[in-house]
NUTOR-730557 format. One record per residue (C-alpha): residue in three letters; x, y, z. Coordinates in steps of 0.25 Angstrom, whole numbers, always signed. Example, Ala and Ser with C-alpha at 12.3 -4.5 7.8 and 13.67 -1.06 7.14 Angstrom:
2
ATOM/Ala/+49/-18/+31
ATOM/Ser/+55/-4/+29
END
This chain:
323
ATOM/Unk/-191/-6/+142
ATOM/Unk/-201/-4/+155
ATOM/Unk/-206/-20/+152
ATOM/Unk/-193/-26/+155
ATOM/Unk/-192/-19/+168
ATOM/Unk/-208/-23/+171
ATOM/Unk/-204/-36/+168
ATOM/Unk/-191/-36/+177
ATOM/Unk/-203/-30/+189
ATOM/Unk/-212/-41/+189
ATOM/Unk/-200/-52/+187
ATOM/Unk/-195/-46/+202
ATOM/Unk/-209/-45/+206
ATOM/Unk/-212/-60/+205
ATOM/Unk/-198/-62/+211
ATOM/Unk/-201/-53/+224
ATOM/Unk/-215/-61/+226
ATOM/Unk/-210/-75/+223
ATOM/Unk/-195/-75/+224
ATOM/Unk/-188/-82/+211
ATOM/Unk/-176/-89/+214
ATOM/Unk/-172/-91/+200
ATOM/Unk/-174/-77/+196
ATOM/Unk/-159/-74/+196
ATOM/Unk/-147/-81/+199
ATOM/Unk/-135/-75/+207
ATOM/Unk/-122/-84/+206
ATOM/Unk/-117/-75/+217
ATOM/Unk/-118/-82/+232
ATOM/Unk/-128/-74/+242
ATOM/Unk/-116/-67/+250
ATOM/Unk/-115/-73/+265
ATOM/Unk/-113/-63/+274
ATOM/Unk/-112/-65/+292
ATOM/Unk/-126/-62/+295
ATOM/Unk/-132/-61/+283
ATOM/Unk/-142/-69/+280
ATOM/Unk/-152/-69/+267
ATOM/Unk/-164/-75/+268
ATOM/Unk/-168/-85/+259
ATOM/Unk/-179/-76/+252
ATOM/Unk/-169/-67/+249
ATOM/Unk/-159/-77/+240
ATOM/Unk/-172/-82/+232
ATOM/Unk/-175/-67/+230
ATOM/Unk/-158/-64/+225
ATOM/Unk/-163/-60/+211
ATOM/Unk/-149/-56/+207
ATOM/Unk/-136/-64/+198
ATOM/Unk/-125/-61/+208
ATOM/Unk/-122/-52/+221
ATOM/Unk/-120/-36/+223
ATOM/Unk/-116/-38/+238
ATOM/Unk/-102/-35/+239
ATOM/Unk/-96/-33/+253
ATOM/Unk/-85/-25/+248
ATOM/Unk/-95/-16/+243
ATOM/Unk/-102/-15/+256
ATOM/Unk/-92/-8/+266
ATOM/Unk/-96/+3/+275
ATOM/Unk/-113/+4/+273
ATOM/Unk/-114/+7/+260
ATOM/Unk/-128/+12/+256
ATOM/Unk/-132/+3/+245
ATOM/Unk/-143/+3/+234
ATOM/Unk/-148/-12/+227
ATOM/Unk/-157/-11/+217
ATOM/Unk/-167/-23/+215
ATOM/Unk/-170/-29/+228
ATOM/Unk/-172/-44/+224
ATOM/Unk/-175/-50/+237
ATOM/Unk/-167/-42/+245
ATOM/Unk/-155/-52/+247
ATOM/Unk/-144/-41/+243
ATOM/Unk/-152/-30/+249
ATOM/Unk/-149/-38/+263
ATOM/Unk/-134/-42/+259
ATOM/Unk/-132/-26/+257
ATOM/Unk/-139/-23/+271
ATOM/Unk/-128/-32/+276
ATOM/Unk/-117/-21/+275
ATOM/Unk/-125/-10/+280
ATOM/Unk/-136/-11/+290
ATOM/Unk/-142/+3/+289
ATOM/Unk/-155/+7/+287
ATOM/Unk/-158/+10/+272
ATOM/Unk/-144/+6/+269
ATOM/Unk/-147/-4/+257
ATOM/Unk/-158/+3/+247
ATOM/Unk/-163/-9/+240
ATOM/Unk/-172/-4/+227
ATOM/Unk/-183/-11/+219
ATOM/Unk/-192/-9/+209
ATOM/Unk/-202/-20/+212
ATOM/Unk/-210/-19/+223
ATOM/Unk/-212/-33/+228
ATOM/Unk/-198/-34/+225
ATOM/Unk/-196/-24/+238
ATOM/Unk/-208/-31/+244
ATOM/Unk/-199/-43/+245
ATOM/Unk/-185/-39/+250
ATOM/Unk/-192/-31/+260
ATOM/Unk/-199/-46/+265
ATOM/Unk/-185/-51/+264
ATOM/Unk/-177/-40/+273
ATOM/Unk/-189/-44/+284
ATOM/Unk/-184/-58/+282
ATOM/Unk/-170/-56/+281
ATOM/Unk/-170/-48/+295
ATOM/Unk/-171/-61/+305
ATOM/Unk/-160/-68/+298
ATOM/Unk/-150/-54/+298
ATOM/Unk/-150/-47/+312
ATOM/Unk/-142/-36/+306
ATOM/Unk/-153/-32/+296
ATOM/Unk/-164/-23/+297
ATOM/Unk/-173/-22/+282
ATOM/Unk/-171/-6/+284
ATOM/Unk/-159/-9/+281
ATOM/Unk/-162/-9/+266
ATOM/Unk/-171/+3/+260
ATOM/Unk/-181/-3/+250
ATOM/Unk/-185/+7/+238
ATOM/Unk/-194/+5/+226
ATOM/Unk/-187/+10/+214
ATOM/Unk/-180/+8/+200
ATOM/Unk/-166/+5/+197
ATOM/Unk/-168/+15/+186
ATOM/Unk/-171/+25/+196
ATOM/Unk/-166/+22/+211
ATOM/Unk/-173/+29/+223
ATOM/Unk/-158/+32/+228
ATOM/Unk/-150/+44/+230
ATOM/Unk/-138/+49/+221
ATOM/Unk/-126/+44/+227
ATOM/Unk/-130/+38/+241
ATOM/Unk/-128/+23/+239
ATOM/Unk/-113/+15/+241
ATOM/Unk/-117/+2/+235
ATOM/Unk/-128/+0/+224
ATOM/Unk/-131/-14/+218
ATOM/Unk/-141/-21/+210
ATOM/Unk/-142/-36/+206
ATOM/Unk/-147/-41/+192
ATOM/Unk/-156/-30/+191
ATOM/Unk/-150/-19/+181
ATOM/Unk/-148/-32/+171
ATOM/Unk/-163/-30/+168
ATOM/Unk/-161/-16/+161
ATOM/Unk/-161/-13/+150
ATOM/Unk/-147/-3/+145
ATOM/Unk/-154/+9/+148
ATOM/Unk/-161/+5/+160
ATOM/Unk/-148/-2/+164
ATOM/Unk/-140/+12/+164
ATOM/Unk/-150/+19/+172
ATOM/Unk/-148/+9/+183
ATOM/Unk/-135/+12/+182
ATOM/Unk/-135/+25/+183
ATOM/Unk/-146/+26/+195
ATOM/Unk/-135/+16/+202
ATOM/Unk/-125/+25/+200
ATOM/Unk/-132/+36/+204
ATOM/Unk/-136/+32/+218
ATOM/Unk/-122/+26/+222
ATOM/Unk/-111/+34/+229
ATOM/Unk/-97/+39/+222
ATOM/Unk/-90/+24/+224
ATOM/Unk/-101/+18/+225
ATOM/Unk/-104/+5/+220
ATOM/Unk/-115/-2/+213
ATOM/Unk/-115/-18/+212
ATOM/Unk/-121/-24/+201
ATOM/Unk/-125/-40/+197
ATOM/Unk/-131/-41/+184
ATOM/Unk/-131/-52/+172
ATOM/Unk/-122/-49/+162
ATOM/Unk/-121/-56/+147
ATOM/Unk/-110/-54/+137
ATOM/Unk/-116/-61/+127
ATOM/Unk/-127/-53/+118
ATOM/Unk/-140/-54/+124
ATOM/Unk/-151/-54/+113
ATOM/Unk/-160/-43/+113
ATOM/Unk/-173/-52/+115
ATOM/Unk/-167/-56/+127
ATOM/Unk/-163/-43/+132
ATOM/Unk/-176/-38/+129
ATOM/Unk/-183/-48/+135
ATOM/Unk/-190/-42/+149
ATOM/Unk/-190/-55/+158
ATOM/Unk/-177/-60/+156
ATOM/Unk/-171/-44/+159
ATOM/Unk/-181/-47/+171
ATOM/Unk/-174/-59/+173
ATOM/Unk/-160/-55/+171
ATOM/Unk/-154/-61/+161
ATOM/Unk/-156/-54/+148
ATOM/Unk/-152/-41/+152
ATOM/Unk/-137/-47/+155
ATOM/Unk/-127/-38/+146
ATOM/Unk/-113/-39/+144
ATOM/Unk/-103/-36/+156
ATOM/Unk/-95/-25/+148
ATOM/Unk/-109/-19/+145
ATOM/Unk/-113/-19/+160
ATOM/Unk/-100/-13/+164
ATOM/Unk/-102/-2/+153
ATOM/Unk/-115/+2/+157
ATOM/Unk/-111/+3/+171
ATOM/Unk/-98/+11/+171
ATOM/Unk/-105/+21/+158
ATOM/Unk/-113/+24/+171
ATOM/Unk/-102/+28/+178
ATOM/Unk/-96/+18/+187
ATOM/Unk/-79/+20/+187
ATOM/Unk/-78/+6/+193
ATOM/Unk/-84/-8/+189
ATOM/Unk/-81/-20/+196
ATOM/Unk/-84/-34/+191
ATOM/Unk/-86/-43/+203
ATOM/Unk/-92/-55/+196
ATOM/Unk/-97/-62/+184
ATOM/Unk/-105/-76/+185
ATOM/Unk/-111/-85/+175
ATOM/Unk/-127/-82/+177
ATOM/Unk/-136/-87/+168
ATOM/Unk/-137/-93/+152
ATOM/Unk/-148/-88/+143
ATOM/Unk/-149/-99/+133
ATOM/Unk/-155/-100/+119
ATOM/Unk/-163/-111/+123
ATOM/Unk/-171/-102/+134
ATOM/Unk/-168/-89/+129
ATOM/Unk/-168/-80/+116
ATOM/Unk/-155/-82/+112
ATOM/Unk/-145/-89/+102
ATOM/Unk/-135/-92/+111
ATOM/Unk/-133/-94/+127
ATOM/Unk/-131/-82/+135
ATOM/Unk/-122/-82/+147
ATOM/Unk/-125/-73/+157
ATOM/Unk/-116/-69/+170
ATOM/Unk/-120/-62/+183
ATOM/Unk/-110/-52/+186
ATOM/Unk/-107/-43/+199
ATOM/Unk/-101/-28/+196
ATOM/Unk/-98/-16/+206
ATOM/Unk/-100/-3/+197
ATOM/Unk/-93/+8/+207
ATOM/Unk/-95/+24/+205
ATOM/Unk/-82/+27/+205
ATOM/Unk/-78/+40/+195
ATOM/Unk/-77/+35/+182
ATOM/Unk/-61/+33/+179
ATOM/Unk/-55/+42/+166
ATOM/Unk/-53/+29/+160
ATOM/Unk/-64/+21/+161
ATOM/Unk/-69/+12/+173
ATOM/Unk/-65/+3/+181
ATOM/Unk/-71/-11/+180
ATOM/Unk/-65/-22/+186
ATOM/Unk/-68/-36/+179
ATOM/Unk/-58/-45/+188
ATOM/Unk/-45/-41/+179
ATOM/Unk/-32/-43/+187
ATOM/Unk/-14/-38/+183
ATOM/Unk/-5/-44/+187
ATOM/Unk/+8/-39/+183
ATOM/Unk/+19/-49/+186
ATOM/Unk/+31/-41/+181
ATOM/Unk/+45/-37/+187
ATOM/Unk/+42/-23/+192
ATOM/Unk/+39/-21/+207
ATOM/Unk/+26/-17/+199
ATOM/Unk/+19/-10/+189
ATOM/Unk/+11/+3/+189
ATOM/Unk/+3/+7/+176
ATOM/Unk/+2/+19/+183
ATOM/Unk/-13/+20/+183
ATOM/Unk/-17/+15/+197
ATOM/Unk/-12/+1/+195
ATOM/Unk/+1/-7/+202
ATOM/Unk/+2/-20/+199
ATOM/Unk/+13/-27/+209
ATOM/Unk/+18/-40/+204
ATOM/Unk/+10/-51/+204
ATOM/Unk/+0/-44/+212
ATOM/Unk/-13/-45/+205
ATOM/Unk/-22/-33/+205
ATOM/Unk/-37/-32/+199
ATOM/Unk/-38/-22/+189
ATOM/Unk/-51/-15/+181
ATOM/Unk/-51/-18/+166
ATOM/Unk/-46/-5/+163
ATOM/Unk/-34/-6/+168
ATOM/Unk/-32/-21/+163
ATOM/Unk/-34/-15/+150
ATOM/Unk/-22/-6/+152
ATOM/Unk/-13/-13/+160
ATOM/Unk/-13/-24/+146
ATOM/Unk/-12/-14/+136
ATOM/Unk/+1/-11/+142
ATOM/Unk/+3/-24/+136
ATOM/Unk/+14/-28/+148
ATOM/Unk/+18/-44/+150
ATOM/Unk/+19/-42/+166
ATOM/Unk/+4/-40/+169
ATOM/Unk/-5/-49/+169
ATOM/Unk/-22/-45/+168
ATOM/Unk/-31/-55/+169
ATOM/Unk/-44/-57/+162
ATOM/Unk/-56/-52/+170
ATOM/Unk/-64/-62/+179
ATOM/Unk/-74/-54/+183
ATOM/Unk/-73/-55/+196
ATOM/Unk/-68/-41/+204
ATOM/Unk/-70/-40/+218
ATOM/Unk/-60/-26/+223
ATOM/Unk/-46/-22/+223
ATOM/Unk/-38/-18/+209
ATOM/Unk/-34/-6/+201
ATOM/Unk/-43/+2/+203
END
């Protein structure tokens, strides 16, 4: 168990001395703020498969935690939305990871008037065991990062992030995701967990880990094609597709019938009435579309009625709805 995360150190380590374009591939555009600009170092050094900067997540100086500080590219987008001393906590375990975003914030400070690299609070540590308080940070986030645990491992970063965010508080998550099986040679193969691609597990089995640990609202905000693992390259029978996907887990209490998570589902009901009431929250008005958790699709169609109408999820979810 200790080698693949050995193995996963001294990847990062090579990537924080000699930056590796090609270590990971985010299909997700480098969000363009007024004033913001991200030096070039910082892009090469955007070891991650998608975005957890979210503006909508942002409001009002949240303190906010990212785990795994790449290059510092994310660490500076979150600065952005609050310009207070120490309010981004950026936490790492290899050293010359630190080292580099540290460079990088002294770079990035000419080009950004607004920002100062005190900004962000730079800490040595484990995602299995954060140097952060219980219940003192808004936002948290990480970025391909847990993908490289193992199950165990995977739920205890879980729980640590849990642990540190505030009631409501929100952790953004961008991960690979498979949800084909993923031979065990694979899986047990340290470099490519390193690499992030063999330790992609089926979406339904990410959600599940996540909301086990608590979280009462899940939102899927976006699924992408990412990479192949092919049989002719890889130890495999057949290709493997695998997808990047972005997700907001929130620490919201834990409904009595489950959790909310939203994978881009929509009712419409398109009947005569001035509208319908399942008397459970929800009030569809004609022809009005309204998004909807997959909960509540489920019993809205085993009502079994011909006048609404629930799409098929597009994984895509970005606010608003039933819930």
């Amino acid at each position: 168990m200790e080698r693949y995360l050995d193995v996963t150190k001294d990847i990062y380590k090579d990537a924080a001395e000699t930056p590796n374009v090609g270590l990971c591939c985010t299909t997700t555009p480098v969000w363009a703020f007024p004033g913001l600009e991200v030096p070039k170092i910082m892009q090469q050094m955007n070891y991650g498969c998608g975005s957890t900067v979210n503006p909508r997540d942002l409001i009002n100086n949240p303190k906010i935690l990212y785990v795994g500080v790449g290059g510092g590219m994310e660490l500076l987008q979150f600065s952005y939305f609050n310009r207070q001393t120490g309010g981004v906590i950026g936490v790492d375990v290899v050293d010359e990871m630190l080292e580099a975003s540290r460079n990088n914030f002294i770079e990035a400070e000419p080009q950004n008037p607004w920002f100062k690299s005190k900004f962000v609070d730079l800490r040595k540590g484990d995602a299995l065991s954060l140097p952060v308080e219980d219940s003192s940070i808004d936002v948290a986030a990480q970025n391909c990062l847990f993908n490289i645990f193992h199950e165990e491992d995977l739920k205890k970063a879980l729980e640590e992030m849990y642990r540190v965010l505030k009631p409501h508080g929100r952790l953004v998550l961008s991960d690979p995701i498979c949800d084909q099986p993923m031979p065990d040679t694979l899986k047990n193969d340290a470099k490519l967990r390193g690499l992030c691609l063999s330790g992609a597990i089926p979406l339904k089995e990410y959600v599940k880990m996540i909301t086990e640990i608590g979280f009462g609202t899940v939102e899927i905000r976006a699924k992408r094609p990412y990479r192949i693992l092919d049989s002719a390259h890889y130890d495999t029978e057949e290709n493997l597709f695998i997808e990047s996907v972005e997700v907001c887990a929130i620490k919201d209490p834990m409904p009595e019938d489950g959790p909310c998570v939203f994978t881009g589902k929509t009712a419409i009901y398109f009947g005569d009435e001035e509208y319908f009431d399942d008397h459970k929250g929800h009030v569809l008005m004609p022809n009005q579309p309204l998004a909807i958790c997959d909960k509540t699709a489920g019993n809205l169609a085993a009502m079994g009625r011909k006048d609404i109408f629930i799409s098929e999820s597009t994984f895509f979810y970005d606010g608003g709805g039933c819930c």
